[in-house]
DRENPA-3360 file (N, C-alpha, C; in nm, 2 decimals, always signed):
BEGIN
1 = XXXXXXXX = +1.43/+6.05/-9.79/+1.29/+6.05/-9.75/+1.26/+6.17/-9.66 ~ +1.36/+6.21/-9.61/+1.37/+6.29/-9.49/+1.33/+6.44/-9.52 ~ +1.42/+6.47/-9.66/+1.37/+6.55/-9.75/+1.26/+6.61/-9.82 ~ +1.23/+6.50/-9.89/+1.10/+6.49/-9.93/+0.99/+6.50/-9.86 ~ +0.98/+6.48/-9.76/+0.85/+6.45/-9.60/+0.89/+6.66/-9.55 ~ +1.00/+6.67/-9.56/+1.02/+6.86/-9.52/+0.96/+6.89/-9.62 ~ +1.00/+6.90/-9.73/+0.95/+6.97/-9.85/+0.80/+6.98/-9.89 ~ +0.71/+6.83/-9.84/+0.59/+6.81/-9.84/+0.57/+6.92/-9.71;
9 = XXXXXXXX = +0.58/+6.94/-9.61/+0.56/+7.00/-9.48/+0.56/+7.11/-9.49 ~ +0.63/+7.20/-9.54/+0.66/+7.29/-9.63/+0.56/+7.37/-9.73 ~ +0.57/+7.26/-9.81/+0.44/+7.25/-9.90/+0.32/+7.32/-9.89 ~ +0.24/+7.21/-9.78/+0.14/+7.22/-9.69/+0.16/+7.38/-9.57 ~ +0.22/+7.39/-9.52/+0.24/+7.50/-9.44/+0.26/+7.65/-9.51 ~ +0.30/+7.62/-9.63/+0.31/+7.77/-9.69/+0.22/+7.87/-9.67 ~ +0.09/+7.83/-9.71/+0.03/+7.98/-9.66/+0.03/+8.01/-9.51 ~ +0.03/+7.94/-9.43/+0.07/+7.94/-9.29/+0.16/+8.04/-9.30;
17 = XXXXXXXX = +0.29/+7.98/-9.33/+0.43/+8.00/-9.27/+0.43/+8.14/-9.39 ~ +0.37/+8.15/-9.51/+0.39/+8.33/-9.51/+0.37/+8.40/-9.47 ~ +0.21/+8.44/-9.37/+0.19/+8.52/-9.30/+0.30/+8.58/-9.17 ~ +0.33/+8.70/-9.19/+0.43/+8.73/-9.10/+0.35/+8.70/-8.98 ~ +0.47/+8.65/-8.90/+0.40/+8.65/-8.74/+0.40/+8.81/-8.65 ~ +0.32/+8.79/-8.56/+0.37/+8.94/-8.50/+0.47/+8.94/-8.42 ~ +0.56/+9.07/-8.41/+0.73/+9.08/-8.31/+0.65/+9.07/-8.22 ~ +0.74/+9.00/-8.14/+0.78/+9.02/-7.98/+0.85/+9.12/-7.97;
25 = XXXXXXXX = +0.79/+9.21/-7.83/+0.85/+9.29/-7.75/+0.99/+9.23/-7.72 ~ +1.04/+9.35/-7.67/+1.22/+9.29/-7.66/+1.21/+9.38/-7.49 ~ +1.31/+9.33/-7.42/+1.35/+9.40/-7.32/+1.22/+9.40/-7.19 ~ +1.23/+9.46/-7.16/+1.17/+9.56/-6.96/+1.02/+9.62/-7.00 ~ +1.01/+9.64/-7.12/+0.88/+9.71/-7.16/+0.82/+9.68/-7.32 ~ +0.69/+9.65/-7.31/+0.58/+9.66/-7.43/+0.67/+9.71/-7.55 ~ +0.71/+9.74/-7.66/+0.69/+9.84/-7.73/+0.58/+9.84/-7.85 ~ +0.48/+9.76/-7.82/+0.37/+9.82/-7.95/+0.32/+9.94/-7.85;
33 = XXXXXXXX = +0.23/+10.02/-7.97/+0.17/+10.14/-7.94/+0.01/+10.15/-7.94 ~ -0.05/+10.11/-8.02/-0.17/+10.12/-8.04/-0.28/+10.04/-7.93 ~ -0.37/+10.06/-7.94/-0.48/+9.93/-7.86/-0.49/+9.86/-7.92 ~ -0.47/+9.81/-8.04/-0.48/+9.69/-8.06/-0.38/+9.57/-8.05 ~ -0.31/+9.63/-8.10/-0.14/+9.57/-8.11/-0.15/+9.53/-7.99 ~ -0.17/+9.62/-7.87/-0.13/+9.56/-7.71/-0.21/+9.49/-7.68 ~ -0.35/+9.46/-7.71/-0.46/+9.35/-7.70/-0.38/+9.26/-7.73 ~ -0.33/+9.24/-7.88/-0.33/+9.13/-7.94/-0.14/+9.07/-7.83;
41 = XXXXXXXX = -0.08/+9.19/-7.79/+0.06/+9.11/-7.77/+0.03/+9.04/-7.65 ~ -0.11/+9.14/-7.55/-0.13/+9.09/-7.41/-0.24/+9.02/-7.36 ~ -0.33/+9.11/-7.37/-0.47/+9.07/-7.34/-0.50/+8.96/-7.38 ~ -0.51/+8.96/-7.52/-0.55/+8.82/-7.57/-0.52/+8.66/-7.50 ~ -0.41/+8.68/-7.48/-0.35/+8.61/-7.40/-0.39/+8.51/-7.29 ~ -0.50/+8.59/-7.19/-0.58/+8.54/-7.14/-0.74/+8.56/-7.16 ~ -0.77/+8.65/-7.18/-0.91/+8.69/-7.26/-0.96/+8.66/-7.37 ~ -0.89/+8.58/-7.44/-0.92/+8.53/-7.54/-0.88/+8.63/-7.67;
49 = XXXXXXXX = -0.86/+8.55/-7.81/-0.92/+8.69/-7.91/-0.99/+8.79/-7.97 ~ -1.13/+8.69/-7.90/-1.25/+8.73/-7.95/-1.31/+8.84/-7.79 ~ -1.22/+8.82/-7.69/-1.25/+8.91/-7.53/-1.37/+8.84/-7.52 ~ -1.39/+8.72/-7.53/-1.52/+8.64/-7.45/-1.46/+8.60/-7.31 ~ -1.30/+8.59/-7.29/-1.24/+8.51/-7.14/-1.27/+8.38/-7.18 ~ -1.22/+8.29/-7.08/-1.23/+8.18/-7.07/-1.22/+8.12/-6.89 ~ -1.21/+7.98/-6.90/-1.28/+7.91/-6.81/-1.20/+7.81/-6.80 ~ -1.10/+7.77/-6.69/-1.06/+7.63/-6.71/-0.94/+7.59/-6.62;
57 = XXXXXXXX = -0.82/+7.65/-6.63/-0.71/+7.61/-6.51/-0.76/+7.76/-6.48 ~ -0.78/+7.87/-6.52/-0.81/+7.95/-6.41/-0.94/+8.04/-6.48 ~ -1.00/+8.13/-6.44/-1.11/+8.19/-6.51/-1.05/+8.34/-6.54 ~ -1.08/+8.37/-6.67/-1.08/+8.50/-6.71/-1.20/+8.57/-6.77 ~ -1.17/+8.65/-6.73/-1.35/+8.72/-6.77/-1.37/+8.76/-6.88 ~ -1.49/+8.79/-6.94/-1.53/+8.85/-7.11/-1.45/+9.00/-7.08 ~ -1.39/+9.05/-7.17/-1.44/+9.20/-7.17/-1.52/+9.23/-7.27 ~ -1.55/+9.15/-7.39/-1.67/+9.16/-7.43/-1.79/+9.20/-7.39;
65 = XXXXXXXX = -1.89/+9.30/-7.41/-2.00/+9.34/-7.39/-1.98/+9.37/-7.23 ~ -1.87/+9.40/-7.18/-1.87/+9.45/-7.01/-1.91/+9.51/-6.95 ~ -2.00/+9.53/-6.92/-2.07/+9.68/-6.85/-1.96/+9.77/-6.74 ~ -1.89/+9.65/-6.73/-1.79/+9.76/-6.58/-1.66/+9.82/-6.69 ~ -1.72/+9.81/-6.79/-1.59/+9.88/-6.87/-1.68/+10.03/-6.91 ~ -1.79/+10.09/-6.86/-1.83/+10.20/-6.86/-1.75/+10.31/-6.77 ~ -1.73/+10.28/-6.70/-1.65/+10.37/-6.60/-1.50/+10.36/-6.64 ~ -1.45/+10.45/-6.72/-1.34/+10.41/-6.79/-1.18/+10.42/-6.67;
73 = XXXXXXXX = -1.22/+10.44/-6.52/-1.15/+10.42/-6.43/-1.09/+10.29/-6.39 ~ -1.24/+10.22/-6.41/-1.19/+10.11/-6.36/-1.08/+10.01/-6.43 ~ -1.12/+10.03/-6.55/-1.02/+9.91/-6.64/-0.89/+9.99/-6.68 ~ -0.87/+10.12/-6.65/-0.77/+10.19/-6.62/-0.66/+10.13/-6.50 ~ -0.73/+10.14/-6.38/-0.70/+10.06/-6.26/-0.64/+9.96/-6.27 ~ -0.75/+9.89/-6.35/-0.70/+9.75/-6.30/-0.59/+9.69/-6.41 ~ -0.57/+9.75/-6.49/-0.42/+9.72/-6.59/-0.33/+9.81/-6.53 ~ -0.33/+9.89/-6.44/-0.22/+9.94/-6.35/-0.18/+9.86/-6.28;
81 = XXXXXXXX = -0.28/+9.84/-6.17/-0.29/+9.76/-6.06/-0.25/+9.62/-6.03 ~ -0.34/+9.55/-6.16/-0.37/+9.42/-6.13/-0.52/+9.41/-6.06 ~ -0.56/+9.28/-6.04/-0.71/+9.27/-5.99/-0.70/+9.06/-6.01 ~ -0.70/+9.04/-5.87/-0.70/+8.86/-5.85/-0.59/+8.83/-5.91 ~ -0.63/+8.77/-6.01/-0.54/+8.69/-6.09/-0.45/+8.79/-6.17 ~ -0.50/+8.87/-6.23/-0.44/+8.91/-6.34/-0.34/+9.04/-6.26 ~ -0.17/+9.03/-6.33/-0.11/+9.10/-6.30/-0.11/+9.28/-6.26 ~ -0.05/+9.37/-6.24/-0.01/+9.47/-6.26/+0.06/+9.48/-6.41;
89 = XXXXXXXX = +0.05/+9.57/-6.48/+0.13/+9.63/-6.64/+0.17/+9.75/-6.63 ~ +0.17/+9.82/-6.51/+0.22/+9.96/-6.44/+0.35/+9.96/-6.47 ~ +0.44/+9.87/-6.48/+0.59/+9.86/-6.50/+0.65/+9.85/-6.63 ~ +0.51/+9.78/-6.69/+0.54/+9.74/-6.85/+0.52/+9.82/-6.93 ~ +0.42/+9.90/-6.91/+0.31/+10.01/-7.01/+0.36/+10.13/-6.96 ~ +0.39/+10.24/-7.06/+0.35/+10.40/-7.04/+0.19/+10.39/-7.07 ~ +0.14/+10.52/-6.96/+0.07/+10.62/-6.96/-0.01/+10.59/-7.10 ~ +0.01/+10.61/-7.19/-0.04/+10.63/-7.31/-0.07/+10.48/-7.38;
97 = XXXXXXXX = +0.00/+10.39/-7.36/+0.02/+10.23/-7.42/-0.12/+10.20/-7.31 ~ -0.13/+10.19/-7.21/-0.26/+10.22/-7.10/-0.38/+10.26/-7.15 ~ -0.37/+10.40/-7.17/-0.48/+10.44/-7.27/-0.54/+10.39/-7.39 ~ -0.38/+10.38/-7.43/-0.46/+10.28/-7.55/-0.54/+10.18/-7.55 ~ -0.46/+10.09/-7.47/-0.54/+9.95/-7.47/-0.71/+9.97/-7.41 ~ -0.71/+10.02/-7.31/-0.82/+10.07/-7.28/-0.91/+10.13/-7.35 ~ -0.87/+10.22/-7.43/-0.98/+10.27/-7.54/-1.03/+10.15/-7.64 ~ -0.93/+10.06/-7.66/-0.91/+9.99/-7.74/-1.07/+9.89/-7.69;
105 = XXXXXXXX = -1.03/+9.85/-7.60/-1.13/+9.76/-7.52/-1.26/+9.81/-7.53 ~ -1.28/+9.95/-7.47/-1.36/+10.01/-7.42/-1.47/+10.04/-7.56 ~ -1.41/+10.04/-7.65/-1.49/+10.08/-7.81/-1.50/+9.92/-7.89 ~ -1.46/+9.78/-7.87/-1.44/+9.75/-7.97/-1.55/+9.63/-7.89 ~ -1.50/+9.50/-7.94/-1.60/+9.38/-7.88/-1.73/+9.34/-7.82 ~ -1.83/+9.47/-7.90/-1.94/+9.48/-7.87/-1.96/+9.60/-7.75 ~ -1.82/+9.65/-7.72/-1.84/+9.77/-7.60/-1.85/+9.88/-7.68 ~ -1.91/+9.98/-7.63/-1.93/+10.10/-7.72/-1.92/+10.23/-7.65;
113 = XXXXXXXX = -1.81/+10.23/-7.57/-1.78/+10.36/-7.44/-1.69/+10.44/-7.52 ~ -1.72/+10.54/-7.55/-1.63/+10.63/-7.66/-1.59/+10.74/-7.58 ~ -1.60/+10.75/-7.46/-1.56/+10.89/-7.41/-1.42/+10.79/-7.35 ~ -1.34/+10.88/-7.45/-1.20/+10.83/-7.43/-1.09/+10.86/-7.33 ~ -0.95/+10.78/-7.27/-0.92/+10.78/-7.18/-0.80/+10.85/-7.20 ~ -0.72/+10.96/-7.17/-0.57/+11.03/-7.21/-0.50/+10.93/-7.09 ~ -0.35/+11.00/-7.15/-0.26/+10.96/-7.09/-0.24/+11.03/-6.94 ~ -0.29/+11.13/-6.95/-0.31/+11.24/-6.79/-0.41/+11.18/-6.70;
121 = XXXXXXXX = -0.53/+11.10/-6.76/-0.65/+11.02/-6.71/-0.55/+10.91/-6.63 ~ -0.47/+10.80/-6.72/-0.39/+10.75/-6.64/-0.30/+10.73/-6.52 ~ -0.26/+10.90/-6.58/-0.14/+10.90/-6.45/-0.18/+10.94/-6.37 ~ -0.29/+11.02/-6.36/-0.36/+11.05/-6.20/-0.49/+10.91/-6.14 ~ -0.52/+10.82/-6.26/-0.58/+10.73/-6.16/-0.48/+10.64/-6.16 ~ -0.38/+10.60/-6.21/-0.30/+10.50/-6.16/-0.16/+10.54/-6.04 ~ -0.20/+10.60/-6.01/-0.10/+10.67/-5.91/-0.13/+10.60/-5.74 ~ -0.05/+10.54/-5.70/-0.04/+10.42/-5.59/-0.13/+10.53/-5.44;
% end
């Protein structure tokens, strides 16, 4: 029975269980590269997938339609930094994995800030 009841489970889960899942990072640091990848390995996480945030054991803000995501300093900062609740990723992220995610943000979920952020933009505003 025991069999049969996996097999049904199975069954049913298949198109599930084919889609690959995404890796996990290994080790001390991130290794995806892109902004989106690091949205989806980090951000998302608390921001939701859709970057509306949420509301509940603790609050996370939209970055959806953000207006403070115009000044592309700031959300540079504040994934160096940290800001309240949300960590520092200064330890976790290069320079460039930074930028990315940030451009990432900064262009996609209704935000439309295209003047984009380098890796040089980073290391002189994330500099303590």
């Amino acid at each position: 029975m025991k069999s049969f009841m996996a097999a049904v489970l199975l069954t049913l889960a298949g198109p599930v269980l084919a889609a690959t899942p995404p890796a996990f990072s290994s080790g001390e640091q991130f290794n995806e590269r892109s902004g989106e990848d690091l949205f989806h390995a980090i951000c998302q996480g608390c921001h939701m997938p859709d970057a509306l945030g949420a509301h509940g054991a603790g609050a996370y803000p939209a970055l959806a339609a953000n207006p403070k995501l115009a000044a592309a300093a700031y959300p540079v900062y504040v994934v160096s930094h940290g800001q309240g609740g949300m960590p520092s990723f200064r330890e976790y992220l290069d320079d460039e994995q930074i930028a990315s995610v940030v451009n990432y943000v900064r262009s996609h979920f209704d935000n439309h800030f295209n003047d984009n952020v380098s890796a040089a933009d980073v290391k002189k505003i994330s500099q303590p």
